[in-house]
Every structure is written in C-alpha cells, then in structure tokens.
Legacy VTK file of the C-alpha trace (Angstrom):
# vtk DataFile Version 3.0
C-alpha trace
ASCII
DATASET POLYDATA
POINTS 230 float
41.457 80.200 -73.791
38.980 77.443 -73.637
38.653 75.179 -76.468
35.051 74.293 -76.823
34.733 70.844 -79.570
31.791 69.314 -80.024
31.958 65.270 -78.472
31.291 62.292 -80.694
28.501 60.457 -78.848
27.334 57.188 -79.644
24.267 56.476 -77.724
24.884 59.532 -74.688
21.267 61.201 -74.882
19.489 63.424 -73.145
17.834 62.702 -70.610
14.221 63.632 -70.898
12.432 64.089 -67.113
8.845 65.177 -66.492
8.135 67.513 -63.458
10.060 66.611 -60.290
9.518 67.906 -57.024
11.938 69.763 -54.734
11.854 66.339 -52.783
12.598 63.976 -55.457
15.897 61.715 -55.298
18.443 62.278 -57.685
18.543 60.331 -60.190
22.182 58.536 -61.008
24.221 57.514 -63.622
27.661 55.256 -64.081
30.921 56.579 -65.907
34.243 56.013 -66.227
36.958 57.558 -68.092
39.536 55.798 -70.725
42.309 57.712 -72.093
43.175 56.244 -75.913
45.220 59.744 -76.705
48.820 58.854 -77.430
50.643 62.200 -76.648
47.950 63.678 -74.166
49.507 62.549 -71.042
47.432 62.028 -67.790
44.264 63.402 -67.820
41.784 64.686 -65.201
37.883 64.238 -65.708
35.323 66.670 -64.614
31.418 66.438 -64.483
29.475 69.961 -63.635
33.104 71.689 -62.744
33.623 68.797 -60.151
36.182 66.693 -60.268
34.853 63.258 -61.091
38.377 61.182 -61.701
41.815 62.532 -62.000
45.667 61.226 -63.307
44.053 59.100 -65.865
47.202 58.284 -67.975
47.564 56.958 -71.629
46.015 53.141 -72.213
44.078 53.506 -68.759
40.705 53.433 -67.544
39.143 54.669 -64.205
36.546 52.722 -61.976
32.819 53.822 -62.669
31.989 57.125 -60.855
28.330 58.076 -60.153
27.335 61.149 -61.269
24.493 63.032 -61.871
22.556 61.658 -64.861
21.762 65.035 -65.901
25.275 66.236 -66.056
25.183 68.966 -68.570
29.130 69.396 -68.714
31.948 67.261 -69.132
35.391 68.654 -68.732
38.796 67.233 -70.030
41.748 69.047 -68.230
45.944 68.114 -68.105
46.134 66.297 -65.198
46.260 68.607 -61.756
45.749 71.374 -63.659
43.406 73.551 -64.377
44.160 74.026 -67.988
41.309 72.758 -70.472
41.216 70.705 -73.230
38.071 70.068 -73.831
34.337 70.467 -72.925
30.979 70.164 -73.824
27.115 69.379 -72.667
25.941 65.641 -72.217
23.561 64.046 -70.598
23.015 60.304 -69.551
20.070 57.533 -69.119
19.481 57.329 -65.305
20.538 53.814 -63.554
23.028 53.116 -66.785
27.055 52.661 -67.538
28.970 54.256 -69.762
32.380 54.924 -71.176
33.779 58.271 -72.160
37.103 57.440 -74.349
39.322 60.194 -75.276
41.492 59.441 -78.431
42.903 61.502 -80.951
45.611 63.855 -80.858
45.555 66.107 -77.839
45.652 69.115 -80.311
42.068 67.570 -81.294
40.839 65.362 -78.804
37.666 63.656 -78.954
35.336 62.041 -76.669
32.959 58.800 -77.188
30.353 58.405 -75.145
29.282 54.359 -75.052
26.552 52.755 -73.585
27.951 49.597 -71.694
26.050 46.191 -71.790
26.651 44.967 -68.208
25.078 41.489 -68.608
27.277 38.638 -68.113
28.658 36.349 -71.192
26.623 33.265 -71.496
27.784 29.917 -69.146
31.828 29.149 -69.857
31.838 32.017 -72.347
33.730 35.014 -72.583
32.200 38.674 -74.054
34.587 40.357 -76.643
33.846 44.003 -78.603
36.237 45.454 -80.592
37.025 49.575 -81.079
38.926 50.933 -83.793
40.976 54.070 -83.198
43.384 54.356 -85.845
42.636 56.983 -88.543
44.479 56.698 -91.983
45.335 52.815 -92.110
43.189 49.683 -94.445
40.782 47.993 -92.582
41.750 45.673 -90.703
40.608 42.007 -89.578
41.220 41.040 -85.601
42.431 37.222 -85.491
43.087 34.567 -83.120
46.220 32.797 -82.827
47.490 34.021 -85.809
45.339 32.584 -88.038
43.074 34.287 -90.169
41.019 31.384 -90.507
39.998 32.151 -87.199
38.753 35.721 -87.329
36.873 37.671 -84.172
35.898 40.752 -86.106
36.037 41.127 -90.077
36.840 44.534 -92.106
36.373 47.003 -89.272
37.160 50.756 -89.977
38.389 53.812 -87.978
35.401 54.500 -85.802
32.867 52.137 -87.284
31.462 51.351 -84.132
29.623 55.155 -83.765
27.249 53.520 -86.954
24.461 52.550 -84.983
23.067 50.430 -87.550
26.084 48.098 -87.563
25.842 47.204 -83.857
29.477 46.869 -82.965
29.087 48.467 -79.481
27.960 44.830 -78.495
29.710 42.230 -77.057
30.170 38.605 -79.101
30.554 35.542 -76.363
33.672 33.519 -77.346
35.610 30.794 -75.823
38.057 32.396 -72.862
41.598 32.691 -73.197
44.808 32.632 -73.295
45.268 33.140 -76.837
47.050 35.786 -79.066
44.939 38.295 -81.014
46.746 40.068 -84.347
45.064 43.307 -86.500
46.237 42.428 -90.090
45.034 44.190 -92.748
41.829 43.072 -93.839
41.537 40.055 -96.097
45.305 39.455 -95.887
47.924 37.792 -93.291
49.567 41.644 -93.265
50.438 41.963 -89.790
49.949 45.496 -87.968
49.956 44.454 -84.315
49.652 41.864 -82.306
48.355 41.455 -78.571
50.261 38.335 -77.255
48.874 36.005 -74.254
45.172 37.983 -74.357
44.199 35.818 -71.077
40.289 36.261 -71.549
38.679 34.781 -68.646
35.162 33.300 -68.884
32.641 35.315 -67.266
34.211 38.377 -67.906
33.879 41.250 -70.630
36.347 42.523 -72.749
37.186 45.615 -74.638
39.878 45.297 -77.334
41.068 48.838 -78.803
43.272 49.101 -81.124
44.635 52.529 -80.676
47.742 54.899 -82.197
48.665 57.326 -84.321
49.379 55.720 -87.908
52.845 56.811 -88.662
53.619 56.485 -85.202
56.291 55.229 -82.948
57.497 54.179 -79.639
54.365 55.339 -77.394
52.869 56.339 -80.280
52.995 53.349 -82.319
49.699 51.250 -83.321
48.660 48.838 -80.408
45.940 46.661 -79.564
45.088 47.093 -75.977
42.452 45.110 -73.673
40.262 47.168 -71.384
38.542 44.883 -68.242
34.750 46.314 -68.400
33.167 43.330 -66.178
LINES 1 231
230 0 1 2 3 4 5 6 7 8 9 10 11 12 13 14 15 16 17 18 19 20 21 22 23 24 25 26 27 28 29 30 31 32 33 34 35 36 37 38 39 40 41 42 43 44 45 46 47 48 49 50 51 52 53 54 55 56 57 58 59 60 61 62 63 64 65 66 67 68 69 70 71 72 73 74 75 76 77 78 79 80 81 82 83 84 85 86 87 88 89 90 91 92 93 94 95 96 97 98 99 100 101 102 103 104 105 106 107 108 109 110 111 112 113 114 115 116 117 118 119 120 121 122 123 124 125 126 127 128 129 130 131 132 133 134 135 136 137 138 139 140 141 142 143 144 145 146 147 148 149 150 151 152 153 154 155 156 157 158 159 160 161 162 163 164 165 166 167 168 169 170 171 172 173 174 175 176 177 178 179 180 181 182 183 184 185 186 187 188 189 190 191 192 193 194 195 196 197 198 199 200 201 202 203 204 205 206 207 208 209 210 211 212 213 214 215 216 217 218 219 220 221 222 223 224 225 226 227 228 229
C-alpha cells in the first residue's frame, strides 16, 4: 500500500501560469536529489511516474535533472524497485534549482524542497550554508578549527532553516579552506562531530549537513557532511 505524507517544502510553490497555447514551449525547472536518511538505503527519484534519478545512496546527491516545472508528483521508491515510500504534489518556479533532501527515518521520511542560490561567492571567497538534521539533540554551534571563537553558524536547531524569516537557506561568503569544522553544543566546547580537512575551495558553494539519528551508531551515528552545490 502506498504511503501518501505530506512533504516539508521550504520555498517549492506552485507555479502559477496564465493561458498557454497548444504551441507553447515547456517551461523547465532544475532538481536534484540528496539522500540524508540513515537506514533508507539507495533511493530512486521519480517526477510524473518517470524516473528522474535512480541508486541515490545514503550521504549522496545526484546531478540537476530538468524536469517539468509543473511536476505535480514526486515519487520516493527503494532503489530498482517499484515499492513506494513516499509521494506527494509539488510544483516548481520555471528556469530555477532546487534540492529535494530526504532525511528522517525511512519509516517516516521527509522531503525538503530548497530553492538554490546559484550566484557565485564574491572574488577569493567561498559560499557556506548550514542544514540541521538531527532531531532530539541541544543546539548546536558549527566552528572552525576547533575554536569556538571562530564560529560559522551560532545556536542552530533541528530544521531551523524551513523558518523563512530567519534566512538560513542562504549562503555566507567565507575564506576557502582547508580547515576543520566541529558541531559542539551550543555555547560550549561540547564536541558532537567533527568534519576534518573541509577543503572549501574559493569560488565554490558549499552545503554542510549535519545529519543522523541521535542515539545512533556506526552508519547511523551523527555526522557533518559537505554537499558540492556549485
């Protein structure tokens, strides 16, 4: 049986259009699929029952795909299979990128829908945002080099980043890499993970996740991960 869920969109809207005629060009859109479920295993992608990217497996992300930017249905399935795990109606702004990240337990997998900024980081600069994953932990600080003198991101919370108001689906322009990013828990030197020799290269834009299951170990354990977005 199909589980139907409804998917956590931060900025995916519909897309209004006025009249078109039977001769009009379609109009496009940009997506790619990252898969931040721990125990979900690879994962196929499919956009109006075709398949758009398949044998996405955990901490990976696919190349954009065009697509329709009307797509009204985005299916999840286990990878080469037909067996769903999730689906639902979205649609997308025409001539746009976005990111659809599955996290969550597979038993309850979600789906965020992010707009991606594709303008490049300012001369010599690098672009960093930062996505929090982790249900059921403090908040959580992300520093450089271990010091937390030297913080990126300040007392960010599981999914904070679906709060439009505070912005944090934007990039900040640092110096590149390589350097060391930790999570500690916020306001303290507690250390919950570390990403080691984070070799951010100027020009390009950066993704940091922190992803995991709480209690979790071994592939499940808390992680920060970078995702390459441009």
């Amino acid at each position: 049986m199909k589980k139907i869920l409804s998917f956590i969109s931060v900025v995916a809207l519909l897309l209004v259009l006025g009249s078109c005629s039977k001769t009009s060009p379609e109009l496009t859109t940009n997506l790619r699929f990252i898969n931040l479920s721990p125990n979900a295993g690879i994962l196929d992608v499919y956009a109006n029952s075709t398949l758009m990217v398949g044998g996405v497996s955990y901490n990976a992300a696919s190349g954009y795909q065009s697509i329709n930017s009307s797509t009204s249905s985005i299916t999840i399935t286990q990878g080469g299979s037909t067996s769903v795990i999730i689906t639902g109606s979205v649609g997308f702004n025409a001539n746009s990128y976005y990111s659809a990240i599955a996290y969550d337990s597979v038993s309850k997998l979600k789906v965020d829908f992010i707009q991606d900024d594709r303008t490049a980081p300012p001369a010599g600069k690098t672009y960093i945002r930062f996505f929090h994953y982790v249900s059921g932990i403090s908040p959580v600080d992300i520093i450089k080099a271990g010091s937390t003198a030297n913080k990126l991101f300040a007392g960010r919370t599981y999914l904070d980043h679906s709060i439009t108001a505070n912005n944090f689906t934007a990039y900040t322009a640092f110096d590149p890499g390589p350097f060391s990013i930790s999570a500690v828990v916020a306001g303290t030197s507690v250390l919950i993970t570390q990403l080691p020799n984070f070799d951010a290269a100027a020009g390009k834009s950066y993704t940091i996740v922190l992803k995991g299951f709480s209690k979790g170990t071994g592939n499940d354990a808390i992680y920060l991960g970078p995702i390459s977005d441009k």
